[in-house]
N, C-alpha and C positions, 0 to 999 in steps of 0.2 A: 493157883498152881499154874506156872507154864507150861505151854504144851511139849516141850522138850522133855522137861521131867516129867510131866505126864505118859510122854513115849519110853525114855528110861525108864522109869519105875512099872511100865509092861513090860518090858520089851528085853530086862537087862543091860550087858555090858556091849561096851563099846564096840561097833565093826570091826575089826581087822581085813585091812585090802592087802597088806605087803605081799600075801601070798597069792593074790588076784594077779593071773597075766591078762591083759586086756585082749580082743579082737583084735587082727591087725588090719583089715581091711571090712567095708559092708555099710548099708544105706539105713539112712535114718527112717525110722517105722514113729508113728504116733500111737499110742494105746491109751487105753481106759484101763485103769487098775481097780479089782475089788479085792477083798481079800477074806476068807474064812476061816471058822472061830479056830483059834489055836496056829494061826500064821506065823512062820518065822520068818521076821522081817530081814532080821541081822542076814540071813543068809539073801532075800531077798534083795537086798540094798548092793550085798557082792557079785549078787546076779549083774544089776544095771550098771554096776562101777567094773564092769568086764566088760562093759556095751560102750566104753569109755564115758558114759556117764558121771557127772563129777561128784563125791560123795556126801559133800553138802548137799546138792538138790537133788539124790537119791532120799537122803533123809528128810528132807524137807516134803518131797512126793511123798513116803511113806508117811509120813507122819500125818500129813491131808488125808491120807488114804484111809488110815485107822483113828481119825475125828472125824470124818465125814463118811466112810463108807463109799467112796470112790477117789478118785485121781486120774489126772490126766498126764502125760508126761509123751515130749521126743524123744525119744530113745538115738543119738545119734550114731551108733555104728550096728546094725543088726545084719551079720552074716546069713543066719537059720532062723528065719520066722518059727518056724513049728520048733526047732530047738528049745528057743528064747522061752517059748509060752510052756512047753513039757518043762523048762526048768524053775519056773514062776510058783508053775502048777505044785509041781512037788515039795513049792514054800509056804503052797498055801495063799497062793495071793493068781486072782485070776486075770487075764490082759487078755483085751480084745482089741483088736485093728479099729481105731478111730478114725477114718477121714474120710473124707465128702464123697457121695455117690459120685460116679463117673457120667461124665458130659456129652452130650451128644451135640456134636458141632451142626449138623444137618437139621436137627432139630431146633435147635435155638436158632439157624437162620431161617428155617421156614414161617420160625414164631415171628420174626421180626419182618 
């Protein structure tokens, strides 16, 4: 069984984005997606395709997401951090801020 229909056949019918107005403006965030039992991803996937995410690699994220029990994804237009994650949340799918600790420049030149 492919993993496509493997996610159909959880997950039901098809997205509908036509009624998704996208972000018009906001910076690309990286997260880590988990998600919890009984997630609704369809609405999930209209979350990130509102973050002008493209709805193929919304699905394709999710679909990692609920084979593997994580996912990583840029999210390229995030207005409301706390927004984005309160509305994840509410689909049942949890995102946390992925990226690298921050650098100490004085540091790394005293190392050096």
């Amino acid at each position: 069984m492919s993993t496509t229909s493997k996610f159909m056949e959880r997950f039901g019918q098809r997205v509908r984005t036509r009624d998704v107005v996208p972000v018009s403006s906001g910076s690309p965030v990286r997260l880590s997606l988990g998600f919890l039992h009984g997630a609704n991803t369809p609405e999930a996937a209209r979350i990130l395709v509102k973050r002008q995410l493209p709805l193929r690699t919304a699905h394709a994220i999710l679909t990692e997401m609920v084979d593997h029990g994580k996912a990583f994804v840029t999210v390229p237009c995030v207005d409301d951090l706390l927004a984005l994650k309160n509305e994840l949340s509410s689909a049942g799918v949890i995102a946390k801020v992925h990226a690298p600790r921050p650098i100490s420049v004085r540091e790394v030149r005293d190392r050096t």
